[in-house]
C-alpha positions as CSV (number, residue, x, y, z in Angstrom):
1,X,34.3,-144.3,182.7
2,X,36.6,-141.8,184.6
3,X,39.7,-144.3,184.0
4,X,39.3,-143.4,180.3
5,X,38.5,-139.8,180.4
6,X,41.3,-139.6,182.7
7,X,43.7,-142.0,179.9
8,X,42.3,-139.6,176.7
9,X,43.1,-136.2,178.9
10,X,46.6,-137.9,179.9
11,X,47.3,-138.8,175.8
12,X,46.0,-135.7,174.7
13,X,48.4,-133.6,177.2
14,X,51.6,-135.7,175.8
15,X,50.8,-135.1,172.5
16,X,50.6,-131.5,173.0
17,X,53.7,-131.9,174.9
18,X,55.4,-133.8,172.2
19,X,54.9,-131.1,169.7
20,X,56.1,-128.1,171.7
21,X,59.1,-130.0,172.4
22,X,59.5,-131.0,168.2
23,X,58.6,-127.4,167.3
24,X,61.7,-126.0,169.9
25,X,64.3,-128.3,168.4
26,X,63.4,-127.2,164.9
27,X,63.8,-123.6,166.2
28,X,67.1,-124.5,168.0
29,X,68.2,-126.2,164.5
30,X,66.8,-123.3,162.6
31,X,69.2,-120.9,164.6
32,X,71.8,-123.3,164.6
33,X,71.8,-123.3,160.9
34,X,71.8,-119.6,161.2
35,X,74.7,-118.7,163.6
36,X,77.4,-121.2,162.6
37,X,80.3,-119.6,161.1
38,X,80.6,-119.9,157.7
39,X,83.7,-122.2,156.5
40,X,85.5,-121.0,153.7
41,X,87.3,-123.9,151.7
């Protein structure tokens, strides 16, 4: 019984883990987006 407590607790901690790390490249793109120099053809 503790094996899968401890398996649910370790899947729930890499999802939340997984999304922090989605949420900070969509920032990082975001300001990307927003700092590149504007090209003027």
């Amino acid at each position: 019984m503790k094996k899968i407590l401890l398996l649910v607790l370790l899947v729930g901690v890499g999802l939340v883990v997984k999304r922090k790390i989605d949420e900070g490249k969509k920032e990082q793109a975001l300001w990307a987006e927003a700092t590149d120099s504007v090209s003027r053809g």
